[in-house]
C-alpha positions in Angstrom: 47.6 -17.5 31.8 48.5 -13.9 31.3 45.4 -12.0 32.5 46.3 -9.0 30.8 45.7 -10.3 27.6 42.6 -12.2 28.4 41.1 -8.6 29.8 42.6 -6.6 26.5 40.7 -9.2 24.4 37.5 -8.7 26.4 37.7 -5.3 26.4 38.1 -5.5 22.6 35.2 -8.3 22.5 33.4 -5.6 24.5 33.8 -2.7 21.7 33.0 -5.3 19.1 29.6 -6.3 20.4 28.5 -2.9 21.3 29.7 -1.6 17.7 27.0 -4.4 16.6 24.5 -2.9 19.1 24.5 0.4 17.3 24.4 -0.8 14.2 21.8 -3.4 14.6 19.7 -0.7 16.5 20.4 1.7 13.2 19.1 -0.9 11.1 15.7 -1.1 13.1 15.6 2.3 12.9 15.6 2.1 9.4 13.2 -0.9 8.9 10.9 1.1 11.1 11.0 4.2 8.9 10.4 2.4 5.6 7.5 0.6 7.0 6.0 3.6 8.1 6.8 5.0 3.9 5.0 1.8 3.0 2.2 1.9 4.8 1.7 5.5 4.0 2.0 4.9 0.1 0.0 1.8 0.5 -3.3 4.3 2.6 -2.4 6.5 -0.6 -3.0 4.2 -2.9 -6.5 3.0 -1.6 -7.4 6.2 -1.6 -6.9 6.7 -5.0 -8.1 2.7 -5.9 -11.6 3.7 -4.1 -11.8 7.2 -5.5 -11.6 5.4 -9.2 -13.8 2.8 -8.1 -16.1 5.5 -7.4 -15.5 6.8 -10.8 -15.7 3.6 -12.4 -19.5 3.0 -10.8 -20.3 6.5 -11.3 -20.0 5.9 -14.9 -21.5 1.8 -14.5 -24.9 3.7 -13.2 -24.7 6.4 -16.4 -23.9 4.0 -19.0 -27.0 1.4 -17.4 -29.6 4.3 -17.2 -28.7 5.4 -20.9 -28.8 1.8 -22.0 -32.6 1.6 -20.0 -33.7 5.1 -21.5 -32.4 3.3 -25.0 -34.3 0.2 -24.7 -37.4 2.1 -23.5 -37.2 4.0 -26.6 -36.4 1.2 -28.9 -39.4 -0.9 -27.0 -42.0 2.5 -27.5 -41.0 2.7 -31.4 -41.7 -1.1 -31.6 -44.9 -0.4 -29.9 -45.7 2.0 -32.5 -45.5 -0.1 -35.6 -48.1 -2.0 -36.7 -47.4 -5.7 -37.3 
């Protein structure tokens, strides 16, 4: 057994596995900064879903008190009439 070879090829073994290291560790890095994007664009876009939800009632509660003031109105000149 030549033990000179055996320590060469752990010592390459060695570089290997610690090149993996970094790389794996940039990758993390990575993940971790796109989830952060993601959840940041995802808080962005609730906040513009429940601003035009807000919209969108908004203009539910117009359209519904028009409709009522309609209906009165049709219901007073229906009154009016005579039968």
């Amino acid at each position: 057994m030549d033990f000179q070879n055996v320590i060469k090829e752990l010592q390459n073994t060695l570089v290997v596995v610690s090149e993996i290291q970094r790389r794996q560790a940039e990758v993390q890095k990575l993940q971790a900064y796109d989830m952060d994007a993601l959840r940041e664009m995802f808080r962005d876009g609730m906040k513009a879903h429940e601003e035009r939800m807000a919209h969108f009632e908004q203009s539910m509660n117009e359209a519904g008190d028009k409709l009522n003031g309609l209906i009165g109105y049709l219901d007073g000149l229906r009154r009016d009439k005579p039968e």
